[in-house]
C-alpha positions in Angstrom: 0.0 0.0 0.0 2.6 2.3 0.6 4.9 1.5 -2.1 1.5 1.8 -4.3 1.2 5.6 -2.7 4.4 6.5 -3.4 4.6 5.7 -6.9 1.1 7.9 -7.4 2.5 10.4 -5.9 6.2 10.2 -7.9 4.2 10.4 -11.2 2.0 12.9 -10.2 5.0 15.0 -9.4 6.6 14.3 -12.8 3.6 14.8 -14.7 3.0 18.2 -12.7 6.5 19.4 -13.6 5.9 18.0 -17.0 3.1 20.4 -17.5 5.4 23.1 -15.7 7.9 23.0 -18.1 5.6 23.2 -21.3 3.6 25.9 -19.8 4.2 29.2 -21.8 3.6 32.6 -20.5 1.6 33.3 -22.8 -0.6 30.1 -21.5 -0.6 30.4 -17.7 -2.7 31.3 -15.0 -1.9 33.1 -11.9 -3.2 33.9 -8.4 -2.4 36.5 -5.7 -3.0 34.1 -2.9 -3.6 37.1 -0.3 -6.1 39.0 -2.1 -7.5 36.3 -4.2 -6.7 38.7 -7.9 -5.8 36.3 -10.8 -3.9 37.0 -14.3 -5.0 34.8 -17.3 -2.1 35.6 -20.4 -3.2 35.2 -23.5 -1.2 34.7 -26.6 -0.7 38.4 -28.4 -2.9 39.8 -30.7 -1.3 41.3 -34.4 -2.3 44.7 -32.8 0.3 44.8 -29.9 3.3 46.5 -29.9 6.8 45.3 -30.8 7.8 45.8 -27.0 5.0 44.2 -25.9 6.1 41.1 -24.1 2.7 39.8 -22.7 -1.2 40.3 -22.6 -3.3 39.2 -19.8 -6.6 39.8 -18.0 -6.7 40.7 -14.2 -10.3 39.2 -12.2 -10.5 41.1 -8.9 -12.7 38.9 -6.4 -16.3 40.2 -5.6 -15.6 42.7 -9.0 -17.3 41.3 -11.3 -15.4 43.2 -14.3 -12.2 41.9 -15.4 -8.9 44.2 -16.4 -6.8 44.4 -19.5 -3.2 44.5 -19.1 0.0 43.9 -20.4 4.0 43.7 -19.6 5.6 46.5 -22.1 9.4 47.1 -22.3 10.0 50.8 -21.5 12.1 52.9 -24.0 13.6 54.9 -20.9 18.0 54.5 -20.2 17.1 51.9 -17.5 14.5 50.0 -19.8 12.8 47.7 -17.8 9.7 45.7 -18.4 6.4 47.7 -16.6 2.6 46.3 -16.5 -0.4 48.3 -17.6 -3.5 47.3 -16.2 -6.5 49.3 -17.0 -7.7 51.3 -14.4 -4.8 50.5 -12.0 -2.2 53.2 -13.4 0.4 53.5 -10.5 2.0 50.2 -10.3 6.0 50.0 -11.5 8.1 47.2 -12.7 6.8 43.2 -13.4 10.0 41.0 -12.8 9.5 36.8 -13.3 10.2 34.4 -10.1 11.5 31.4 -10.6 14.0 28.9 -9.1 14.6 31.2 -6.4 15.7 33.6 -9.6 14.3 37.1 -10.1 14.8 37.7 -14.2 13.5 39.9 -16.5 10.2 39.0 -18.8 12.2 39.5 -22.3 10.8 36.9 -24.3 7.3 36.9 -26.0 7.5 32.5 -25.9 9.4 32.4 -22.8 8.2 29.4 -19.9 5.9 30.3 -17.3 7.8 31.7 -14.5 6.7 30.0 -11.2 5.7 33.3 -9.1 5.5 36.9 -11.3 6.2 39.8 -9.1 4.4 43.0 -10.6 6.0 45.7 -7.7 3.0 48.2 -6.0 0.2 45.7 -7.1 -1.0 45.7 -3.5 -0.4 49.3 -2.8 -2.5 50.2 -6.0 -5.1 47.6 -5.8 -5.6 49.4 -2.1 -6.2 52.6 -4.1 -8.8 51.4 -6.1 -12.3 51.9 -5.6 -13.6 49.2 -7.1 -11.5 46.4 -4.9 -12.2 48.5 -1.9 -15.9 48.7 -2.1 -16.1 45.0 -2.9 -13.5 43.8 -0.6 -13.4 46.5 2.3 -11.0 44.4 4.8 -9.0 42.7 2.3 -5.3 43.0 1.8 -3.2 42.4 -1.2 0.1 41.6 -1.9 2.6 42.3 -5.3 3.2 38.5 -5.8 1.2 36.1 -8.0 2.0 32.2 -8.5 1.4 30.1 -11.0 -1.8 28.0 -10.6 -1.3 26.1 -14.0 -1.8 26.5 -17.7 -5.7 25.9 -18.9 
């Protein structure tokens, strides 16, 4: 029996990096565990930008709108990838988490990063309205982790 357990649980644990390691940015799914905000990417649309890196879709909880956004390169002397999310204009630079590895997001068909760190997401999301109203004891963090690729 516990020889049977432990090979379930060795597969599942390949077949969840498995799906890890094909899981594109532009695929993934991610979840700000405090607050309960997700990000769904999306692949880009012919429309976008040459600097854009990635598009993606922010769900408040108890909001029942969702927010465009997206991870543009800046054309400033310290260029630097910053996110746009409708609505939510002061938030600063988007960096991707993974393997205990802080990178930049440079690449339009680069892996899904396990944790996305989009700096003043909580202190902006605290500034908004909408959130507020809906959530009015919440808090919100600047972190979000990857939840899987639908």
């Amino acid at each position: 029996m516990i020889f049977r357990t432990a090979c379930i649980l060795a597969f599942a644990s390949v077949a969840i990096a498995a799906n890890g390691a094909e899981c594109r940015l532009d695929q993934a799914h991610y979840v700000e565990p405090v607050s309960g905000a997700t990000m769904q990417f999306h692949p880009k649309g012919p429309d976008e930008a040459a600097q854009t890196m990635a598009v993606f879709d922010v769900a408040l909880p108890n909001v029942v709108r969702t927010y465009a956004g997206d991870i543009t390169w800046n054309a400033g002397n310290n260029a630097r990838p910053d996110p746009s999310i409708e609505e939510l204009l002061d938030i600063s630079t988007v960096y991707a988490i993974d393997g205990g590895k802080v990178g930049l997001i440079d690449d339009v068909d680069m892996a899904a990063p396990a944790s996305i760190l989009i700096v003043d997401f909580g202190r902006a999301l605290h500034g908004f309205s909408a959130f507020l109203e809906a959530n009015p004891d919440s808090q919100a963090f600047d972190v979000f982790t990857l939840t899987g690729c639908p």
